[in-house]
C-alpha positions in Angstrom: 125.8 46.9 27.1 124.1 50.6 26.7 122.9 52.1 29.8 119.6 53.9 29.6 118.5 56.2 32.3 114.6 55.9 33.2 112.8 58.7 35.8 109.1 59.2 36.7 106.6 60.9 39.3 104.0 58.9 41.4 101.6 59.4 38.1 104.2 57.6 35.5 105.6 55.4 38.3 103.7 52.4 37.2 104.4 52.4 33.9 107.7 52.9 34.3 108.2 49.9 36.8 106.0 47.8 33.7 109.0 49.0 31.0 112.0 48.4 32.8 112.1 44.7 32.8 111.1 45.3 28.4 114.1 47.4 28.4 116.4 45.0 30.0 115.1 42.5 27.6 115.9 44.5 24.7 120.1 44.2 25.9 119.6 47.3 27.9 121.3 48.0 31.1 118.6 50.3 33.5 119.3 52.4 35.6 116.5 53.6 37.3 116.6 57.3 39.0 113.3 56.9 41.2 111.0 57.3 42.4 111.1 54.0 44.4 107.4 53.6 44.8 104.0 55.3 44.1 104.2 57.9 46.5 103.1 61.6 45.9 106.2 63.1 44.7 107.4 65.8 42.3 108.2 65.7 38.9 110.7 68.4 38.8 113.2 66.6 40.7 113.6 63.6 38.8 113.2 65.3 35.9 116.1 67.9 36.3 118.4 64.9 37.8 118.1 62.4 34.5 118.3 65.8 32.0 121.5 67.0 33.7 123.0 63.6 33.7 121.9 63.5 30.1 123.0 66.6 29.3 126.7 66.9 31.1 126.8 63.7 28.6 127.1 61.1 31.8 124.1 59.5 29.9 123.5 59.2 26.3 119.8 58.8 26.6 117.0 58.6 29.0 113.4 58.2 29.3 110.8 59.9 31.5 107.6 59.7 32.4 104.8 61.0 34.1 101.0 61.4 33.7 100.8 63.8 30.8 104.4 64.4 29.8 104.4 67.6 29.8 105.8 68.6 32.6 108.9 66.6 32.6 108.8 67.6 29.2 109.1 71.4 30.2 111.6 70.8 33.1 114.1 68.4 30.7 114.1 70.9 27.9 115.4 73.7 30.4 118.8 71.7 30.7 121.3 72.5 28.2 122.4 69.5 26.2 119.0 67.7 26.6 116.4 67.7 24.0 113.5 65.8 25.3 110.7 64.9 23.4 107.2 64.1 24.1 106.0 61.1 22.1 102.6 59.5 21.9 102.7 57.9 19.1 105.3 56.3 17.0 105.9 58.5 14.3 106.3 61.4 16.8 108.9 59.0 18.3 110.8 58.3 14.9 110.9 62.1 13.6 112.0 63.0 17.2 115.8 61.1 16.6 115.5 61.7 12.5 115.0 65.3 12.7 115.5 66.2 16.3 118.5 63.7 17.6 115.9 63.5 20.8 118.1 62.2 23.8 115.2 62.3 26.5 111.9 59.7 25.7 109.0 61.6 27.5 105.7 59.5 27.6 102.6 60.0 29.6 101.0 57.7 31.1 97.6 58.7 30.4 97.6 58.7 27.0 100.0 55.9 26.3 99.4 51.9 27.6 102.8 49.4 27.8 102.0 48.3 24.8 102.0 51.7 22.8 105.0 52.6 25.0 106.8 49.9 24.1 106.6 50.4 20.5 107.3 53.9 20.9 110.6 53.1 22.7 111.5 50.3 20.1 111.0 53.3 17.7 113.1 56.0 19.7 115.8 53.6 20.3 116.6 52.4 17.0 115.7 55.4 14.7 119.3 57.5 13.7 119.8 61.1 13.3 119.5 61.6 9.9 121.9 64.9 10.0 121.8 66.3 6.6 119.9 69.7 6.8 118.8 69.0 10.6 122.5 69.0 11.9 122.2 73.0 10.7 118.9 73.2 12.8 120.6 70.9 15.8 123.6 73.3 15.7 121.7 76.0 16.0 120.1 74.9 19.0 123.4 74.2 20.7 124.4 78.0 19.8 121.1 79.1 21.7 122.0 77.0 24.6 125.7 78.9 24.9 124.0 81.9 24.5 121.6 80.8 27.7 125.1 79.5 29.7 126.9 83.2 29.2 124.0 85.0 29.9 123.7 87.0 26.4 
């Protein structure tokens, strides 16, 4: 069973409670990185935790969410190894893996219902890197992102 890490704030925190058991359903095994109810909270910090699990490669993929997206979107894109991409739509979900090999899902909950979200996910998880001329672009992320860890 694949294990897919899932984050939120207090703004993404329903939705998030709504996909888990879909996820689960789909053969998934959860694991859920808080927060634990719909408290005022910070996005940062759950961001940052499921990127750098992500990223050290604990985790092969995760999914965030809070009410825009944007700023988990921001904060998971600072960790090296994570590429998190926004999605609010299916297509922005499909050329995210084809073109991007996305490894963070970032929805936000104002824009997308359980319904759209699940779709997107559906879409996310079972869309392949297509490699080919993107592995070139992909590569050269991951040369930008040792340039970042030496400090050049």
């Amino acid at each position: 069973m694949k294990t897919i890490l899932i984050a939120s704030d207090h703004g993404g925190f329903a939705l998030k409670e709504s996909l888990k058991p879909y996820l689960k359903n789909k053969g998934l095994a959860v694991k859920d990185l808080g927060p634990f109810n719909e408290e005022r909270c910070d996005y940062p910090k759950f961001a940052y935790d499921l990127a750098s699990k992500i990223g050290e490669g604990k985790f092969k993929r995760g999914i965030l969410i809070c009410k825009s997206g944007i700023g988990n979107s921001i904060v998971a894109n600072r960790v090296p190894g994570a590429r998190a991409a926004l999605c609010h739509n299916e297509k922005c979900a499909e050329l995210s893996r084809q073109h991007n090999d996305s490894n963070i899902l970032v929805l936000g909950s104002i824009f997308v219902n359980l319904s759209l979200a699940r779709k997107i996910a559906d879409t996310w998880l079972n869309t392949k890197f297509e490699g080919g001329r993107h592995k070139c672009r992909l590569n050269q992320l991951k040369e930008i992102e040792k340039k970042i860890r030496s400090g050049k």
